[in-house]
C-alpha positions as CSV (number, residue, x, y, z in Angstrom):
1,X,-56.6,89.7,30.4
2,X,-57.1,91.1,33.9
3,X,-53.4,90.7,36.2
4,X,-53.4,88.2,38.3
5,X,-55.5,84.9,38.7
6,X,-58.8,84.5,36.4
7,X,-60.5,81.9,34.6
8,X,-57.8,82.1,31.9
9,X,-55.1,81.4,34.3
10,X,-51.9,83.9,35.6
11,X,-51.3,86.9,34.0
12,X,-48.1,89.2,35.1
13,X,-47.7,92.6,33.9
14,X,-44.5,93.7,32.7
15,X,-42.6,96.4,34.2
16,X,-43.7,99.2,31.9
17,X,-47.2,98.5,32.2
18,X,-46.4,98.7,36.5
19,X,-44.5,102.3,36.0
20,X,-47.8,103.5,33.9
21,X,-49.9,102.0,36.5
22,X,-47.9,103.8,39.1
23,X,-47.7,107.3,37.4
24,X,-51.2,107.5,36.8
25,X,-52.1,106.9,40.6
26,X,-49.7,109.4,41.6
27,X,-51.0,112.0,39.6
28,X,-54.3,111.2,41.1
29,X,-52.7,111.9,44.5
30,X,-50.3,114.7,43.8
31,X,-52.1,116.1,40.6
32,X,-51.8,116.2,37.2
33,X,-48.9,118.6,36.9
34,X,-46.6,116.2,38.9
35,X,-43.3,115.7,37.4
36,X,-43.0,111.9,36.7
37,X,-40.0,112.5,34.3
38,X,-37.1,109.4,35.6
39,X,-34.8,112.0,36.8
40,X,-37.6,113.5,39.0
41,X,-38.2,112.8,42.9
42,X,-41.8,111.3,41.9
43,X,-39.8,109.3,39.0
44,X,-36.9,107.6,40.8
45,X,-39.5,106.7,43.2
46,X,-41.7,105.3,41.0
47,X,-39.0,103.5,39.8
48,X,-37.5,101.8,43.3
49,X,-41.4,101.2,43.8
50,X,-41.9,99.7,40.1
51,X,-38.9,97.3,40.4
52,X,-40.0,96.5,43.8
53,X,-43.7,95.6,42.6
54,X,-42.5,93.7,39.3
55,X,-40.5,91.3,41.6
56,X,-43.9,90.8,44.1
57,X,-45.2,89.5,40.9
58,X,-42.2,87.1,39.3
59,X,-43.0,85.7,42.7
60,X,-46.3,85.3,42.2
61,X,-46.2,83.8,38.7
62,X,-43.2,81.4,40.0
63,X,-45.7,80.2,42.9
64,X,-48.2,79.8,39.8
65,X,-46.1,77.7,37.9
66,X,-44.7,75.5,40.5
67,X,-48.1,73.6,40.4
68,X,-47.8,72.5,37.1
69,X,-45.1,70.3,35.2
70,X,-44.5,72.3,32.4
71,X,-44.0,75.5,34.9
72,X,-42.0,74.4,37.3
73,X,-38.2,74.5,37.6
74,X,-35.9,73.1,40.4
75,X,-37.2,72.2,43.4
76,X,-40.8,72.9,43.0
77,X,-40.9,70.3,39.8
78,X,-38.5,67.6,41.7
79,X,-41.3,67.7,44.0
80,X,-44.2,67.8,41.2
81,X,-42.2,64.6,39.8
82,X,-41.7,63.0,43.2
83,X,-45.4,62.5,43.2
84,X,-45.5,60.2,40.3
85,X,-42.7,58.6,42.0
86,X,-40.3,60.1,39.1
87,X,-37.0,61.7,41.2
88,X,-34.6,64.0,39.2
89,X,-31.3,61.5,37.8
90,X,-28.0,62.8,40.0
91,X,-24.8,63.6,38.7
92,X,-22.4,60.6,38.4
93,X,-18.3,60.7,37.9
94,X,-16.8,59.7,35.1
95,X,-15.2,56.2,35.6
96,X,-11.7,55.0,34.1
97,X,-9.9,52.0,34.5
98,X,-5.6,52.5,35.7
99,X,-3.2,50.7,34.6
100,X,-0.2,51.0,37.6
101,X,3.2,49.8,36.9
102,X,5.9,49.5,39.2
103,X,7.7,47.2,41.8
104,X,6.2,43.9,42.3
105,X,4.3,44.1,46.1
106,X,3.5,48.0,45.8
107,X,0.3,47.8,47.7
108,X,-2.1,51.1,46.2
109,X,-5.1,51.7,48.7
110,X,-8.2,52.8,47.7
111,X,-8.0,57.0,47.4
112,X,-4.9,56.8,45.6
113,X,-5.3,60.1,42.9
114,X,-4.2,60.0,39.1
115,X,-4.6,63.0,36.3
116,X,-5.0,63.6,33.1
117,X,-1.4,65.0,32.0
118,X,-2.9,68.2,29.9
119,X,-6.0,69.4,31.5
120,X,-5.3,67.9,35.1
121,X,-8.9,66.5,35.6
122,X,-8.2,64.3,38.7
123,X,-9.3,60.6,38.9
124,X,-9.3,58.9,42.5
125,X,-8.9,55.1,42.7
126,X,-12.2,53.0,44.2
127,X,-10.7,49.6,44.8
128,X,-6.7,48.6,46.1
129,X,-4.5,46.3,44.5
130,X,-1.2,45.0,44.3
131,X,1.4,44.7,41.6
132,X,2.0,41.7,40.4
133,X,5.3,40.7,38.5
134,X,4.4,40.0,34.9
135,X,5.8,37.6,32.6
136,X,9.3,38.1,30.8
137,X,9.3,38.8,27.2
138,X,10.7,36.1,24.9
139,X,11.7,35.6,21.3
140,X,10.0,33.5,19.0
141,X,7.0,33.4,20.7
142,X,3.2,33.6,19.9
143,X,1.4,36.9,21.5
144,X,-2.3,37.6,21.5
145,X,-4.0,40.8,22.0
146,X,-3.7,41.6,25.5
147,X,-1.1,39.4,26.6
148,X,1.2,41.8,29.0
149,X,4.7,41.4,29.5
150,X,8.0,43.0,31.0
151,X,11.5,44.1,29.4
152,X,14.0,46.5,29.6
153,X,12.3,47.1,33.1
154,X,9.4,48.2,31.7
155,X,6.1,47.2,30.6
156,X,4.0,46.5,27.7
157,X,0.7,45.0,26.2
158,X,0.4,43.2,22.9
159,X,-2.0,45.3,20.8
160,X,-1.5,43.3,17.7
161,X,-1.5,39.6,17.6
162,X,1.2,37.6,16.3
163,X,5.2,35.9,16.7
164,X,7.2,38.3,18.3
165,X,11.2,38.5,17.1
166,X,14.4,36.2,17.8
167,X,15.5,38.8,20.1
168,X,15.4,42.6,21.6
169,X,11.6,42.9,21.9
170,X,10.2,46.0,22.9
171,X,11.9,48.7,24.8
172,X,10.7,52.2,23.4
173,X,7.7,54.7,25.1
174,X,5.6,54.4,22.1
175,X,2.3,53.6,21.7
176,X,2.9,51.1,19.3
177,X,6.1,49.4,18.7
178,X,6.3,46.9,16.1
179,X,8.5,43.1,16.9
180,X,8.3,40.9,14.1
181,X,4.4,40.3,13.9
182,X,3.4,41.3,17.3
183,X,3.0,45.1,18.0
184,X,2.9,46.4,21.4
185,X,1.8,49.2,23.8
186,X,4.4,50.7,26.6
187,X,2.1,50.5,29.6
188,X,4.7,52.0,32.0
189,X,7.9,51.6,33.7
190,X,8.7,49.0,36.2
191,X,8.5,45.1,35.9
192,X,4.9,44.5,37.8
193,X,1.0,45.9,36.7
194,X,-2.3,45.9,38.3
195,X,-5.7,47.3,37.4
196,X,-7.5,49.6,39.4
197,X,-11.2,51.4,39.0
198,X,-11.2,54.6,39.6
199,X,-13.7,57.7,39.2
200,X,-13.4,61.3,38.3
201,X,-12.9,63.6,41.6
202,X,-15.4,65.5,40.3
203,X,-18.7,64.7,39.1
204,X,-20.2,65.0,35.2
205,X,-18.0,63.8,32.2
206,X,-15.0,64.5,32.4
207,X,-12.9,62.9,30.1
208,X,-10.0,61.1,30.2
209,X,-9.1,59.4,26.8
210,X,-6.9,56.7,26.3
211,X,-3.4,57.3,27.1
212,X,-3.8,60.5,29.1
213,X,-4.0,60.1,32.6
214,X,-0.2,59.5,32.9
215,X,-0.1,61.6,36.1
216,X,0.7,60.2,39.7
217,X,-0.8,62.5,42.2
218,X,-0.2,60.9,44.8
219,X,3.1,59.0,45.1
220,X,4.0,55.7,46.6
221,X,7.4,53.9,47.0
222,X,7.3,51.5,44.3
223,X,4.5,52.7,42.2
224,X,6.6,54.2,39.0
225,X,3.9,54.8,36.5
226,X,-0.1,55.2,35.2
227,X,-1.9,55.2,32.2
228,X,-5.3,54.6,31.2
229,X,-5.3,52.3,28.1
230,X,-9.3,52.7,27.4
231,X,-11.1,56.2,27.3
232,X,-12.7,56.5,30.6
233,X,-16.7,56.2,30.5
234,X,-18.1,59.5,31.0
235,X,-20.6,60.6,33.8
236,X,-23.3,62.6,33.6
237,X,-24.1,66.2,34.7
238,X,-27.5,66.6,36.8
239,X,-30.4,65.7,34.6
240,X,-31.9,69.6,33.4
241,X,-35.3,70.6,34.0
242,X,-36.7,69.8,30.5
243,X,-35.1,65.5,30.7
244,X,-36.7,65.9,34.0
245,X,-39.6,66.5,32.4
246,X,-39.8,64.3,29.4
247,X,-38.7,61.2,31.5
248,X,-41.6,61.8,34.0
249,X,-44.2,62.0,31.1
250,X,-42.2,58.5,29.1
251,X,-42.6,56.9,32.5
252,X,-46.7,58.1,33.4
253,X,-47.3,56.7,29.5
254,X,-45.3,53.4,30.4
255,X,-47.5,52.5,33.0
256,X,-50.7,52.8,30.8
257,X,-49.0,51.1,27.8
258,X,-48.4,47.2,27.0
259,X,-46.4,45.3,30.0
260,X,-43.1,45.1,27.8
261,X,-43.0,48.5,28.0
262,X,-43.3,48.8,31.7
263,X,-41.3,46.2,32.2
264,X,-38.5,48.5,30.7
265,X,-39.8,51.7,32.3
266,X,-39.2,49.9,35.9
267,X,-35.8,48.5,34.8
268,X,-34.8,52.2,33.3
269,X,-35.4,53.3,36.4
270,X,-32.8,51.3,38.5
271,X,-29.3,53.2,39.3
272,X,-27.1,53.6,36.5
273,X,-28.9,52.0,34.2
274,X,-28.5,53.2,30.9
275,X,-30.5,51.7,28.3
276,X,-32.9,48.6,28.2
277,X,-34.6,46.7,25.3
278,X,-37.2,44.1,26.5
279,X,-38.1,40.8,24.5
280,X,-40.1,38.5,24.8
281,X,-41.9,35.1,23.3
282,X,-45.3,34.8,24.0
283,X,-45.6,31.4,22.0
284,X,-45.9,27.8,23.4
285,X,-42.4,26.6,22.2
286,X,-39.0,28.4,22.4
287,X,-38.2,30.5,19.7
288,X,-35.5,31.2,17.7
289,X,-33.2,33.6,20.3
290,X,-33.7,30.3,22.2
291,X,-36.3,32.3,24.5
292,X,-38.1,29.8,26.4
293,X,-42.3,29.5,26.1
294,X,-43.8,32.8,27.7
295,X,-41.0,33.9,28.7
296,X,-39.3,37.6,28.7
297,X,-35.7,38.7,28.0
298,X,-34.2,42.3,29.7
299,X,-30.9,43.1,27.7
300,X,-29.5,45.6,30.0
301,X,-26.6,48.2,29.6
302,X,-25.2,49.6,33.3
303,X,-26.3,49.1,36.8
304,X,-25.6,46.3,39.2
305,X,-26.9,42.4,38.6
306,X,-28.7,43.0,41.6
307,X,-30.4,45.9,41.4
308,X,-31.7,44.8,37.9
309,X,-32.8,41.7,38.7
310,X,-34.5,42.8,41.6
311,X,-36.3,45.6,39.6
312,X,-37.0,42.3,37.2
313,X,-38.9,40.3,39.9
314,X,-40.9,43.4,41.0
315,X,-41.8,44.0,37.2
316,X,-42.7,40.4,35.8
317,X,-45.9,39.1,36.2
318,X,-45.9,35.9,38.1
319,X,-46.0,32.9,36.2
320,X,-43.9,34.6,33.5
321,X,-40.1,33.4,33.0
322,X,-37.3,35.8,32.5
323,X,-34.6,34.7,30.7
324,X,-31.0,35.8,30.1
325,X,-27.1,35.0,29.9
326,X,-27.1,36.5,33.9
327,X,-28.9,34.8,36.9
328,X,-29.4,36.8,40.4
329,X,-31.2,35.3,43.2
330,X,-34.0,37.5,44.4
331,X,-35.5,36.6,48.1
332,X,-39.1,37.7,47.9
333,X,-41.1,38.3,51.4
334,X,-41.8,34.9,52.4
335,X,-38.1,33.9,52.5
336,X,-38.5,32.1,49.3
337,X,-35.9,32.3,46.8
338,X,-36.4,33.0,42.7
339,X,-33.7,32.8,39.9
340,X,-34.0,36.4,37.5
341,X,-32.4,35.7,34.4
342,X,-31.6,38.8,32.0
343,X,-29.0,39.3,29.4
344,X,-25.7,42.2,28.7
345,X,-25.1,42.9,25.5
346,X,-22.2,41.6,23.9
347,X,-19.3,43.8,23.3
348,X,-18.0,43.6,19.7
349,X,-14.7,46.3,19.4
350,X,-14.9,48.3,17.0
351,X,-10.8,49.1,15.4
352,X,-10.7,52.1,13.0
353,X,-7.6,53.3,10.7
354,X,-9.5,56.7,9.7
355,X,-7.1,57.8,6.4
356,X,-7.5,61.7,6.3
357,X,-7.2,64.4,3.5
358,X,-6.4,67.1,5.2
359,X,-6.1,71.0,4.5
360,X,-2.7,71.7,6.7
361,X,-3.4,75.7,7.0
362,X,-7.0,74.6,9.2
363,X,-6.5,71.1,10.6
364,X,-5.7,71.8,14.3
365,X,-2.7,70.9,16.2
366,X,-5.2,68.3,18.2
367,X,-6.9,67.3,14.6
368,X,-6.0,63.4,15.4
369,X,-7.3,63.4,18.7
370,X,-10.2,65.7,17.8
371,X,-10.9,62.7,15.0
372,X,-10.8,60.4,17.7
373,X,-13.0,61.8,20.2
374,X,-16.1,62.7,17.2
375,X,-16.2,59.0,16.5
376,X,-16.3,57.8,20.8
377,X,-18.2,60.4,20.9
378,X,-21.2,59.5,18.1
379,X,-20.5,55.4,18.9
380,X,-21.7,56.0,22.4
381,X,-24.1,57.3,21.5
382,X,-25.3,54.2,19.0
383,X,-27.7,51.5,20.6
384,X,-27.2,47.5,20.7
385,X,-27.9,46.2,17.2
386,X,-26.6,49.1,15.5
387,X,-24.1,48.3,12.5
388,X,-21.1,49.4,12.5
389,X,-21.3,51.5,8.7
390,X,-17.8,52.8,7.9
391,X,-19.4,55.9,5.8
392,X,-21.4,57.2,9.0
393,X,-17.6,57.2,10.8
394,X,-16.6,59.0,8.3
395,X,-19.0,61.7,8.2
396,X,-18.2,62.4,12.3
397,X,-15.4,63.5,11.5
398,X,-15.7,65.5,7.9
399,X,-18.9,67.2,10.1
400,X,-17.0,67.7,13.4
401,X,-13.2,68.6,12.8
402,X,-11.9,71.7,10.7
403,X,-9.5,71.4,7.7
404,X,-10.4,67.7,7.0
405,X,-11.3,67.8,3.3
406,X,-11.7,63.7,2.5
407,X,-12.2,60.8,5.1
408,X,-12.0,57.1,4.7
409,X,-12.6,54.8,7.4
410,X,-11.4,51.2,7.3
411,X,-13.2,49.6,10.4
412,X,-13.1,46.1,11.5
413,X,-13.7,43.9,14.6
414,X,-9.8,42.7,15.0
415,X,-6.6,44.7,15.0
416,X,-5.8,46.3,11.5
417,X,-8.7,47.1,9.1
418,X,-8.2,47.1,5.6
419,X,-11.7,47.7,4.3
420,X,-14.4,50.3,3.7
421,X,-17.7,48.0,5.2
422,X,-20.8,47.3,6.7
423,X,-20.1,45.3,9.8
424,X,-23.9,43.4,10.7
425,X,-24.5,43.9,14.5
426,X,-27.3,41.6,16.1
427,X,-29.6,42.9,18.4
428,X,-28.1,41.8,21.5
429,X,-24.7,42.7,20.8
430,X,-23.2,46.4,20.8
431,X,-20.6,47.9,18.9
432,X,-17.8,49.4,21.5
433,X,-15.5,51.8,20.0
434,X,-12.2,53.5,22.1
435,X,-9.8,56.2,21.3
436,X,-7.1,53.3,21.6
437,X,-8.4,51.6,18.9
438,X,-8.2,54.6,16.2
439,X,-5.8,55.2,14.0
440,X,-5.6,58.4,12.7
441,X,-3.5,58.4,9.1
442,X,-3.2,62.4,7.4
443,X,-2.2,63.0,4.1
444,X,-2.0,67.0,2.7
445,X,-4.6,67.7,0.5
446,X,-5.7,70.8,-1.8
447,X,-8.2,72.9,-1.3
């Protein structure tokens, strides 16, 4: 094939075949007898001018390649894409909800900076809030899962349900200090909590699991302690040439393909929007989801109620009902006003006591945490209607952590698991799973 442009398309020559080129025309100049060895005069500057030449045509093939999809990189194929109305998805921080403890009235205002204690990965708060005192601790009393309370001047969250004890309560650090029935989580020192979102200070996902951002930054009078009692939820890095490229080519086929599908390719595309399964019931009577007659149902993970529904109305073919657990009001051009119904999964949590035979020469110091992190790591990964399968668990972490020689998971929707199961997860519900909610139990094995 010629260099350069033909029927064939591009064709660059390599920089040996530029040096020959170039060595032959001198000779042609200078004659025959020229010394063309590298070391030479004629050969060092065949060289410079070789090098110089090769990158004329890297140019030339990058210009050539910019003008197709599968060619270009960067720029050239965010502008490709931004024909077909496809931009490139940003990078997004990771986002993490703090748990502040301190003095009751300790206003935090938005910018307020936690870390993570071991890696220093900086989160920075996106909402104020005040402390507010919680409720004493008493004996005999009934706690559910969540219930927060305050003793010995610190705090705490009930992590196991149940009747706490006649007296004492908690008063320990540890993550999970037994009373009678009830079990409970030090949250912090100080007598007053509040919740606060926050995102990572830098973008991409960068992780912060459960437990570890116990750093205060940036000090206030009154505010005495942090912690993170869920794993953050990661961000994402920029999207890479080659997602670029597939999403471009998923959303040109969506708009060619059955409505459903475009339906989902238009909701896909809002902000933040994660993943989208589209339903819907064609028939004359409602069906057995309780879907209304021609009607469609978005079930949405991420992005704001707004945005969604608004993507919803543009999407829908008029006369067609959406339907859903969530209702936005969309104002269309004429000032008139339409109800967009669409549905978020629903969460079930997913509690794990992963009983581990271990090889104590090769498990890692981290093993537990490393344990932990496999299984977030593969659950986030899972869709809505995935089961929850306490082999598959297993195998994250026999696959992904050294020295483990035999796992069992015991996985169940409430506190403390006691079974190896299948747990049956509809459709529109998804399976959530948490560092928090692992328990990692080791046991030395033999090789």
């Amino acid at each position: 094939m010629p260099w350069g442009v033909s029927s064939e398309g591009f064709s660059q020559p390599s920089l040996d075949e530029i040096k020959t080129e170039l060595e032959q025309s001198f000779r042609a100049a200078f004659g025959e007898g020229i010394d063309t060895d590298p070391q030479s005069n004629f050969g060092q500057l065949i060289g410079i001018l070789a090098e110089r030449e090769s990158d004329l045509w890297a140019l030339g093939q990058a210009v050539w390649s910019a003008f197709t999809p599968d060619g270009a990189t960067g720029a050239s194929l965010d502008e490709l894409c931004g024909i077909t109305g496809t931009v490139r998805e940003p990078a997004t921080p990771s986002t993490v909800t703090l748990t502040a403890t301190g003095t009751n009235g300790t206003a935090l205002l938005v910018g307020r900076i936690a870390s993570v204690a071991t890696i220093g990965t900086r989160f920075i708060t996106t909402a104020a809030g005040t402390l507010a005192s919680l409720t004493a601790w008493a004996s005999g009393t009934a706690y559910v899962v969540g219930d927060r309370r305050s003793n010995a001047s610190r705090s705490y969250v009930c992590t196991t349900a149940g009747t706490s004890a006649g007296s004492g309560g908690p008063t320990t650090t540890a993550s999970a200090i037994t009373d009678n029935t009830v079990v409970w989580r030090y949250m912090g020192e100080g007598t007053a909590a509040v919740d606060i979102t926050a995102e990572s200070e830098d973008d991409g996902p960068k992780t912060g699991t459960s437990g570890t951002i116990t750093v205060i930054e940036t000090p206030v009078a009154g505010w005495s302690s942090v912690i993170n009692l869920l794993d953050a939820t990661l961000g994402t890095d920029l999207e890479t040439d080659a997602a670029l490229r597939l999403r471009r080519e998923e959303e040109l086929n969506a708009q060619g393909n059955a409505a459903l599908e475009a339906i989902r390719s238009d909701v896909l595309d809002v902000e933040d929007v994660i993943a989208c399964t589209v339903f819907e019931n064609p028939d004359d009577v409602t069906d057995g989801d309780g879907m209304p007659p021609h009607s469609v149902e978005a079930l949405v993970r991420g992005g704001t109620d707004a945005d969604i529904a608004a993507a919803l109305f543009a999407s829908v073919a008029a006369g067609i009902q959406t339907y859903g657990t969530t209702t936005e009001v969309v104002t269309d051009s004429q000032g008139i006003d339409h109800d967009i119904s669409f549905s978020r999964p629903v969460e079930k949590t997913v509690y794990v006591t992963l009983n581990l035979i271990i090889d104590e020469d090769n498990y890692p110091a981290d093993g537990d945490a490393q344990a932990k992190a496999a299984i977030v790591a593969w659950g986030d990964l899972q869709n809505t209607g995935k089961d929850v399968v306490s082999s598959a668990i297993s195998a994250q972490v026999l696959t992904n952590v050294d020295g483990v020689l035999d796992s069992e998971a015991l996985i169940k929707l409430t506190a403390g698991p006691t079974v190896t199961t299948t747990i049956a997860i509809a459709m529109r519900e998804l399976a959530v799973y948490d560092t928090s909610r692992i328990n990692v139990v080791t046991t030395p094995g033999t090789p």
